[in-house]
C-alpha positions as CSV (number, residue, x, y, z in Angstrom):
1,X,-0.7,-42.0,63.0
2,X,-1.4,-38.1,63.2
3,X,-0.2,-37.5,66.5
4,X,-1.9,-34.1,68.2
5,X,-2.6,-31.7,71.1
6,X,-6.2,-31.2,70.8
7,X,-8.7,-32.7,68.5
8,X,-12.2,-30.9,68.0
9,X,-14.4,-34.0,66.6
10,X,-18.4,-34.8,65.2
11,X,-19.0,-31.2,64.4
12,X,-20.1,-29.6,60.7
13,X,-17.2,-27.6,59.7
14,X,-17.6,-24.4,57.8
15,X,-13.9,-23.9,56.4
16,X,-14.4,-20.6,54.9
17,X,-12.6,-21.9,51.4
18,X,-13.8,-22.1,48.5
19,X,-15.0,-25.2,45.9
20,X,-14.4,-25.9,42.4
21,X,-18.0,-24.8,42.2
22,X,-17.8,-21.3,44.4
23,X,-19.5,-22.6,47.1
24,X,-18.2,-22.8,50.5
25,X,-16.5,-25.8,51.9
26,X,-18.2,-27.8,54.1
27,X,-17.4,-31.0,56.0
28,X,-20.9,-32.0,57.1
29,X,-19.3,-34.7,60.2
30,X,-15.9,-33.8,60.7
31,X,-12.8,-33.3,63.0
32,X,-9.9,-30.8,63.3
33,X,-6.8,-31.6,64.4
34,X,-4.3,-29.0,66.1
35,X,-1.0,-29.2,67.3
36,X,1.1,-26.3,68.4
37,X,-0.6,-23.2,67.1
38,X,-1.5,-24.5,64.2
39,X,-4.2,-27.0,62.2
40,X,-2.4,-29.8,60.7
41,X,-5.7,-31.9,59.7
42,X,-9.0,-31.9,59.3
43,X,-11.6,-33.9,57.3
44,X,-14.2,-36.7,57.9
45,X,-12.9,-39.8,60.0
46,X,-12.3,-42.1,57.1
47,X,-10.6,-39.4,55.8
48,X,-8.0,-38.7,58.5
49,X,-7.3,-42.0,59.5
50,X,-5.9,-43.1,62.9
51,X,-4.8,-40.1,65.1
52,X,-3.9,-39.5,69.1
53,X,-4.8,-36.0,70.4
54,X,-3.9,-35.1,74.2
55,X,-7.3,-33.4,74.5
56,X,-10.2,-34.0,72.6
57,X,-13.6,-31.3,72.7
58,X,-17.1,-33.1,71.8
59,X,-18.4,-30.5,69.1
60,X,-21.4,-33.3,68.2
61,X,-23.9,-31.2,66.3
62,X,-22.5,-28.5,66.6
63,X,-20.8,-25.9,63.9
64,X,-17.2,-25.5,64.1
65,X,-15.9,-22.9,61.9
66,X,-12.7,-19.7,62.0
67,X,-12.8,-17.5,64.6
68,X,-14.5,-13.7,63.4
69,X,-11.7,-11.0,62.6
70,X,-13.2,-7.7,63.9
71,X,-10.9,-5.4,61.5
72,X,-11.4,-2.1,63.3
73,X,-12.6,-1.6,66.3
74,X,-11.4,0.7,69.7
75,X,-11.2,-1.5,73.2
76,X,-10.3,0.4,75.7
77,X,-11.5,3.7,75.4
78,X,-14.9,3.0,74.1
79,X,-15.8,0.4,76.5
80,X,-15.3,3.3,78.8
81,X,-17.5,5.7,76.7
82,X,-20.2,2.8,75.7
83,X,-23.3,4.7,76.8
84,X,-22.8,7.9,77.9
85,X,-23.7,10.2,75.0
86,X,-26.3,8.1,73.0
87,X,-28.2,9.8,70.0
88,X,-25.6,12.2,69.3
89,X,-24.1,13.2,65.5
90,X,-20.7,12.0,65.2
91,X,-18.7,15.0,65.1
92,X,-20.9,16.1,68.4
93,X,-20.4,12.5,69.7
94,X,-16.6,13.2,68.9
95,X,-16.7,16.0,71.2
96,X,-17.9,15.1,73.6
97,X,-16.0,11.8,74.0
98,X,-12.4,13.6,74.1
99,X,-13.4,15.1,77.6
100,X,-13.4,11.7,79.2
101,X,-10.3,10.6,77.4
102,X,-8.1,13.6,78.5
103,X,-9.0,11.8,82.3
104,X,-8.0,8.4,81.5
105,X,-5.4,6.8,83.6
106,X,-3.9,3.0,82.9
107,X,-5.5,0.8,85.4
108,X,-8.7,2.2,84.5
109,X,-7.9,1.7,80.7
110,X,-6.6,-2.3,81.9
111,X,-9.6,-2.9,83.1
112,X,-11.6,-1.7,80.3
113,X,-9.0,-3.7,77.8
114,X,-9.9,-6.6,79.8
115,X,-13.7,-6.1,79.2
116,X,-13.9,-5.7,75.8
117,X,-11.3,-8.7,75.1
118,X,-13.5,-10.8,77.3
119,X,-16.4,-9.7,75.4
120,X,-15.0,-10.5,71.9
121,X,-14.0,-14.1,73.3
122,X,-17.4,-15.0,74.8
123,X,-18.4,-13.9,71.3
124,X,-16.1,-16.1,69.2
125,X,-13.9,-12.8,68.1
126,X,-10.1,-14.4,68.1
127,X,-8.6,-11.8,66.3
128,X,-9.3,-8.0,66.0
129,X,-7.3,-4.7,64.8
130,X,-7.4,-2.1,67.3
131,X,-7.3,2.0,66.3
132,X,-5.9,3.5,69.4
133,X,-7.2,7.2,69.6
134,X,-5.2,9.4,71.7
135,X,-4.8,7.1,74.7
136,X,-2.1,4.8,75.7
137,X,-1.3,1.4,74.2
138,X,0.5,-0.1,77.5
139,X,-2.6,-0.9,79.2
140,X,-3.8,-3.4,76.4
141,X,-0.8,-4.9,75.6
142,X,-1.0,-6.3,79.4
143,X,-4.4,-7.1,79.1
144,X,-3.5,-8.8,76.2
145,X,-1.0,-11.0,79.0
146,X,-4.1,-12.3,80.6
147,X,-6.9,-12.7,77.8
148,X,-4.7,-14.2,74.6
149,X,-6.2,-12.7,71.2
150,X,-4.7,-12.7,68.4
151,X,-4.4,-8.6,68.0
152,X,-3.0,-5.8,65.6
153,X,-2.8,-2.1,67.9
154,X,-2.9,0.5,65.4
155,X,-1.1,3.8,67.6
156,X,-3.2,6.5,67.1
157,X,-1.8,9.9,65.7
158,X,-3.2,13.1,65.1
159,X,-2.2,16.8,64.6
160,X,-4.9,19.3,63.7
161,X,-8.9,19.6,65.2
162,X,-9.9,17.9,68.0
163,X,-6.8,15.9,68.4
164,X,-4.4,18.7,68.0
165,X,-3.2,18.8,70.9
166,X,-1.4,15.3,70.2
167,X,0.9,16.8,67.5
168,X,4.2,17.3,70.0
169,X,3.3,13.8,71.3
170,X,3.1,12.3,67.6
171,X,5.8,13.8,65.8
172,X,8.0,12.3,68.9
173,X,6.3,8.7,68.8
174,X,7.3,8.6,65.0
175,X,10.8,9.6,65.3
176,X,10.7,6.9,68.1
177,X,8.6,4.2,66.3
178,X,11.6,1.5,66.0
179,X,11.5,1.3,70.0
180,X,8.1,0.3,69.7
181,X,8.6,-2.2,67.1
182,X,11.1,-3.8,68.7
183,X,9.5,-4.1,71.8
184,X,5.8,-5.0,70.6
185,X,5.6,-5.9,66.9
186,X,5.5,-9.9,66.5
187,X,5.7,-10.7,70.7
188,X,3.6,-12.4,73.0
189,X,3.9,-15.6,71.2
190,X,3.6,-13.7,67.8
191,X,-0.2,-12.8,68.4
192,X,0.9,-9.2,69.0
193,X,1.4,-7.0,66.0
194,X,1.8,-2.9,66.1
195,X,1.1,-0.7,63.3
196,X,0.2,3.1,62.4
197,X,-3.3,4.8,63.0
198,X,-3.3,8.2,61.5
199,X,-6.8,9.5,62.8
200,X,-8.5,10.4,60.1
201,X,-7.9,13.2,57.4
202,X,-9.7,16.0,59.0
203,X,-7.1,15.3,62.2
204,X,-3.9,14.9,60.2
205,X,-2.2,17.2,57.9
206,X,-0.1,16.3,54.9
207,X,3.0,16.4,57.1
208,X,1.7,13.8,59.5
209,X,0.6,11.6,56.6
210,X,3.4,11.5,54.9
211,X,5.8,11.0,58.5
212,X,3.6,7.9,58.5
213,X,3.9,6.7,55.4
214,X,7.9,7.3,55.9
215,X,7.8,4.7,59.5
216,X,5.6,2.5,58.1
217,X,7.5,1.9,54.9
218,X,10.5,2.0,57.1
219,X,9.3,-1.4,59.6
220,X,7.3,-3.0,57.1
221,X,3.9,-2.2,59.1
222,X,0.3,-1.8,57.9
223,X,-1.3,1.5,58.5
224,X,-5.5,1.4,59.6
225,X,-7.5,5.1,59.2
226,X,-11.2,6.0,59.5
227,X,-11.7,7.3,56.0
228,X,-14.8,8.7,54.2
229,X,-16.7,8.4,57.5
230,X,-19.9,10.6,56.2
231,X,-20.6,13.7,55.0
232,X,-18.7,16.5,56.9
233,X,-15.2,15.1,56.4
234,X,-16.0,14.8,52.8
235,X,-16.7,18.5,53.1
236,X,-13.7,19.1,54.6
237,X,-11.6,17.7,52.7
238,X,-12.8,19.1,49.8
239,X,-12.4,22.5,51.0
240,X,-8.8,22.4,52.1
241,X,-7.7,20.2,49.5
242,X,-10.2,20.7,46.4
243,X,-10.5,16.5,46.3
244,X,-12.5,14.0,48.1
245,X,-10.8,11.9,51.0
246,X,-10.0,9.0,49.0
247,X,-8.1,11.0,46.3
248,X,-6.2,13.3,48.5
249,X,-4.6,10.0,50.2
250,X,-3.9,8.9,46.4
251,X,-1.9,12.2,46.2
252,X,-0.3,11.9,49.2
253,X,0.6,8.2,47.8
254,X,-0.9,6.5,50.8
255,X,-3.2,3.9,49.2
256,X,-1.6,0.9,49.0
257,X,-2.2,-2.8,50.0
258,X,-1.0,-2.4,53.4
259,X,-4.0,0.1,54.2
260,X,-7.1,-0.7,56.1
261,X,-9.7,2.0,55.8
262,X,-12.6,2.1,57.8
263,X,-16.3,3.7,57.0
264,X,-15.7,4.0,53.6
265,X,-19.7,5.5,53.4
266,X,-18.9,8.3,50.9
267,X,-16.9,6.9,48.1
268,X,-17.4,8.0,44.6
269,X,-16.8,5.8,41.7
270,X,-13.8,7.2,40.9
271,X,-12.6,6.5,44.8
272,X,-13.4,2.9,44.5
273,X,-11.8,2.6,41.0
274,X,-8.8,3.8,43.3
275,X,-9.3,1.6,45.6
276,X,-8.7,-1.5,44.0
277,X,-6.3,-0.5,41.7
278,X,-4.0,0.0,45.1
279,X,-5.8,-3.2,47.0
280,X,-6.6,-0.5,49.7
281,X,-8.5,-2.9,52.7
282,X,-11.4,-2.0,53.7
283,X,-13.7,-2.5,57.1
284,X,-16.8,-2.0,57.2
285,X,-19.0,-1.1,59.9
286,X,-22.5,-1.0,59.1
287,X,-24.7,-1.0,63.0
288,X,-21.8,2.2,64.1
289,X,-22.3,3.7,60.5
290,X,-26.2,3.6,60.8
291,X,-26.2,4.7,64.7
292,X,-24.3,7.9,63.8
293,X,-25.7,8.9,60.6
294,X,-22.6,8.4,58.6
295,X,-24.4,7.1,55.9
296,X,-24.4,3.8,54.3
297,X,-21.2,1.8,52.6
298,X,-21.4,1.6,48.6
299,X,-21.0,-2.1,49.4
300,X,-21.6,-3.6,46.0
301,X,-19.6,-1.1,43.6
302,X,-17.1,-2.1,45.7
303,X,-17.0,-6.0,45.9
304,X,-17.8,-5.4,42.1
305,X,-14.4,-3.8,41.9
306,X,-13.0,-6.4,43.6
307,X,-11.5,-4.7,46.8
308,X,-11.5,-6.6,49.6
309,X,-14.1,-5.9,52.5
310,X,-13.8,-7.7,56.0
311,X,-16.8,-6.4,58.6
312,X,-16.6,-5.0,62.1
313,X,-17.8,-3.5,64.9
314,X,-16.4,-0.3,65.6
315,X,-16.0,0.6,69.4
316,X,-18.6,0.0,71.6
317,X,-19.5,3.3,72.0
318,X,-21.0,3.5,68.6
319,X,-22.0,-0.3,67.9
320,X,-22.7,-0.7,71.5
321,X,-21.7,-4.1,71.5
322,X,-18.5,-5.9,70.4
323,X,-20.5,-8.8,68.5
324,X,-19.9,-9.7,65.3
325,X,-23.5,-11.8,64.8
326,X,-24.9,-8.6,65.4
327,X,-23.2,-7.2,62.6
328,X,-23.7,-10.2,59.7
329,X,-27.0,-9.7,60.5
330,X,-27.7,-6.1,60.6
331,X,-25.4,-6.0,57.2
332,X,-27.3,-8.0,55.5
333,X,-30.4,-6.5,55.6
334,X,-29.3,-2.8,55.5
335,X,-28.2,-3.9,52.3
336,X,-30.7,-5.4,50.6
337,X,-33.3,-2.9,51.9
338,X,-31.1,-0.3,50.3
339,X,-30.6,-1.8,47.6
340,X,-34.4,-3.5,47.3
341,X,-32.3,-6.6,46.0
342,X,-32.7,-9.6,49.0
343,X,-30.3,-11.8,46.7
344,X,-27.5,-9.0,47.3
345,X,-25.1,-10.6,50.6
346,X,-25.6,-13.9,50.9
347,X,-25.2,-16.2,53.9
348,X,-21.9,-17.4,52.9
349,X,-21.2,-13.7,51.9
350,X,-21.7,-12.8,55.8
351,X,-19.5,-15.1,56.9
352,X,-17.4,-15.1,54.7
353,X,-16.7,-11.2,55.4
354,X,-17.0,-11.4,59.3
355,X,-14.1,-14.4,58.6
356,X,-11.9,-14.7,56.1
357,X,-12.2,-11.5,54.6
358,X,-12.2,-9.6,57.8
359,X,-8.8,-11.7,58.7
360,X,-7.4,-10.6,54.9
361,X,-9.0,-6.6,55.7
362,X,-6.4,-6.6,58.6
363,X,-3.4,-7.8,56.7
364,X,-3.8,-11.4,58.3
365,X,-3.5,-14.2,55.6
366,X,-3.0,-17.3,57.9
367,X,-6.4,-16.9,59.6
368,X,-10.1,-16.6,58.7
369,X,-10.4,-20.2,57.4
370,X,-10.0,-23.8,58.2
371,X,-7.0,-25.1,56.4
372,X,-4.0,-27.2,57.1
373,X,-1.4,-25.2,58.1
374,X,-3.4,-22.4,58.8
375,X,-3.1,-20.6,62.8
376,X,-5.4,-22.6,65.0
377,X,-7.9,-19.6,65.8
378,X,-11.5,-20.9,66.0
379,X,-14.5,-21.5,67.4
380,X,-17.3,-23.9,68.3
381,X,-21.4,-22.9,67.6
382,X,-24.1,-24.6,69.3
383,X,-27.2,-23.9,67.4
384,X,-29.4,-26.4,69.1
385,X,-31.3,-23.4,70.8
386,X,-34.9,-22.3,70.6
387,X,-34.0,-19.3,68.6
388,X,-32.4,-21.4,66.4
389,X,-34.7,-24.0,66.3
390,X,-35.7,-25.7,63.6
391,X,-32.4,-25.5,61.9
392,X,-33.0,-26.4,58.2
393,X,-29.1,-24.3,57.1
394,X,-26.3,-24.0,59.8
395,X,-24.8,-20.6,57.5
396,X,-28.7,-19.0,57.8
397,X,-29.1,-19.5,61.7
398,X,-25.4,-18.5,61.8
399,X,-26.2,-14.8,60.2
400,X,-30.0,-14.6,60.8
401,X,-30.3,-16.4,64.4
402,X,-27.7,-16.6,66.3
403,X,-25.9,-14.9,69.1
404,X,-23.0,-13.9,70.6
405,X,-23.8,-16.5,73.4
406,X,-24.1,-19.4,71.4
407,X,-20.4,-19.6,71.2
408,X,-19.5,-22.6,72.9
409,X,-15.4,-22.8,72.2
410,X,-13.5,-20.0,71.2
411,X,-9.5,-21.3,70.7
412,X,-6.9,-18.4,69.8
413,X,-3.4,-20.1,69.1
414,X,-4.3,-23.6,69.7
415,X,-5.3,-22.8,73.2
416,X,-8.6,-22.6,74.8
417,X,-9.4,-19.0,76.0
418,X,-13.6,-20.0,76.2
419,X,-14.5,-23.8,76.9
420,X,-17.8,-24.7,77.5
421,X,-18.9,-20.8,78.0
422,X,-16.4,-19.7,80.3
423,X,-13.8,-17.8,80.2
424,X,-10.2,-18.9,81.1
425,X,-7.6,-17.1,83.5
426,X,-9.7,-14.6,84.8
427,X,-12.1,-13.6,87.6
428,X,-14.8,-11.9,85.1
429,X,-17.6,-10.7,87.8
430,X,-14.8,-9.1,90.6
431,X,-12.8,-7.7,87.6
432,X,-16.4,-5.8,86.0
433,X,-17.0,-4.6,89.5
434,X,-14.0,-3.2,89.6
435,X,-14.3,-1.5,86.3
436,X,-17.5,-0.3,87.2
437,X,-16.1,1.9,90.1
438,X,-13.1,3.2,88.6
439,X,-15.1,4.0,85.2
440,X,-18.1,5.9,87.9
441,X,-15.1,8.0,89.2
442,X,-14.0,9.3,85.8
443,X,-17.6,10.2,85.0
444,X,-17.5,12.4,87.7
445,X,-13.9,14.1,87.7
446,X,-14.5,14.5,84.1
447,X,-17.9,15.8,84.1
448,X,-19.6,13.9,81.7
């Protein structure tokens, strides 16, 4: 007898692996079985045979499938920022936003960490890659104490442009980067990971690059960038450097598999071809990349090519919203208007990228699909709702109907961090009033 902690039974499971045929696998009645942190069955009754679980969750017509990877997004800082210079270019959106962080202070930044992780939850997000720019990391790693995510915090660095004023401050962390590893990288029950955010190549010079390269190559850590994020940093870099973005990190030898690149709108052919020669991650943001002009990813030259493209949200200042239905949906159909193709992105290509390839775009190969032995970080669907209704294909009203608050179950290391809709461990309506009064006092002393 399979002996287990919790049991998640009668729901359809969408496993995110693949058949014999190329279709996803799907278990139309099945059950999961966890124990620890991880799954160690799952199947159809008949095929599991007799089995004990400690706790067992109902999930009786309803779609049980991986948790969503967001693989670049910013917490803290752009829940603060989430609405306060809409309409904006980005470079002027940029601007704009570095008065309010020059004003943050940690509590403030806590509470905002506990927002967004408490948004990403409710919203079945169990794991998520975080690009810190030029704030501090402490205040998420606590938040991370009370709101358990599975979470990579990418420490931001820059040393020219608007950031320059954080060139002392990085040069410093670098030198002082095995502290940090020690301290952070693999804690918290191993759901914490750290690695390197260089800003972007408009904000870091050679030198910085190449420090990075150096630290992470040093710890074994994955580096995350914005890269090729629209026209004017194409621009740039080609005047300092006489390449395009892509090919002046070739030179610099920073593409490589441990790289996550976000944006990715202005890639040339001969950028891609790079690409996935050096299986270069990338994360794509299409609602953020749309909102600011940024233009629009080159999305099938580069799954043609093979490179690996996981989907997500950006901060909430650009997206506004950390929801990952959202973004299947809205992906989809920039894409096939763009392309006037509606068979390009599939359903199963939706999920598929806001899952297990948005788990493999942040260097995380034991999530993003139901497997034996894979980390127990999923979540439970409920599509028996009017705007779901009549459901003739769970993966359609997944990408094409759905919402953030259909989640029912979201389970992050074998625990339950959302069951039945509510979120565990925390006060959520005292702590967003809270928020709400510190984040209306540094409006005000910051002048925005």
């Amino acid at each position: 007898m399979i002996e287990a902690d919790l049991a998640i039974t009668g729901g359809e499971l969408l496993c995110m692996t693949e058949q014999s045929t190329g279709e996803m696998e799907t278990v139309p009645t099945g059950t999961v079985l966890i124990s620890g942190n991880r799954i160690i069955a799952l199947g159809t009754e008949s095929q599991l045979g007799p089995y004990s679980a400690i706790k067992t969750i109902d999930a009786t017509d309803q779609v049980v499938m991986p948790g969503f990877s967001n693989c670049h997004t910013h917490i803290g800082s752009n829940v603060l920022l989430r609405g306060l210079n809409e309409d904006a270019k980005l470079f002027e959106w940029l601007q704009s936003m570095w008065r309010l962080k020059q004003n943050f202070d940690h509590e403030t930044l806590r509470l905002a960490s506990l927002a967004g992780l408490a948004e990403m939850a409710l919203a079945g997000i169990t794991s998520f890659n975080e690009h810190f720019d030029a704030y501090s990391v402490t205040p998420e790693i606590n938040a991370l104490k009370t709101i358990p995510l599975r979470a990579t915090l990418g420490y931001g660095f820059a040393d020219i442009g608007l950031y320059g004023d954080l060139a002392d401050w990085s040069y410093q962390a670098l030198d002082d980067f095995g502290d940090i590893v020690s301290n952070h990288h693999n804690t918290l029950d191993g759901r914490l990971r750290v690695a390197l955010s260089p800003h972007a190549t408009y904000s870091c010079t050679e030198k910085l690059w190449r420090r990075c390269a150096e630290v992470a190559t040093e710890h074994g850590l994955s580096i995350h960038t914005h890269l090729s994020e629209g026209q004017q940093e194409h621009q740039f870099v080609a005047d300092n450097h006489g390449m395009t973005p892509t090919g002046w990190l070739h030179s610099l030898g920073l593409l490589t598999p441990g790289l996550t690149a976000a944006h990715c709108t202005t890639l040339t052919d001969d950028d891609i071809a790079l690409m996935a020669e050096h299986e270069v991650k990338v994360a794509h943001c299409p609602i953020s990349n749309a909102k600011l002009c940024s233009g629009i990813m080159p999305i099938r030259k580069l799954m043609a090519a093979g490179v690996t493209v996981g989907l997500a949200t950006d901060g909430p200042a650009s997206h506004n919203t950390l929801d990952m239905f959202q973004e299947m949906k809205f992906g989809a159909i920039t894409h096939k208007n763009h392309h006037l193709d509606p068979e390009l992105l599939t359903v199963s290509d939706m999920l598929e990228m806001g899952t297990r390839e948005a788990a493999r775009a942040m260097h995380l190969n034991e999530a993003g699909t139901l497997a034996t032995g894979q980390l127990a970080d999923l979540i439970v669907v409920d599509l028996n709702n009017a705007h779901c209704a009549p459901r003739y294909d769970s993966q359609a009203a997944l990408v094409y109907s759905s919402r953030a608050d259909d989640v029912v179950h979201t389970i992050v290391d074998g625990k339950l961090v959302v069951e039945n809709g509510v979120l565990q461990g925390l006060d959520l309506a005292n702590m967003l009033a809270e928020l709400r009064d510190r984040a209306a006092s540094l409006r005000q002393r910051s002048g925005a």
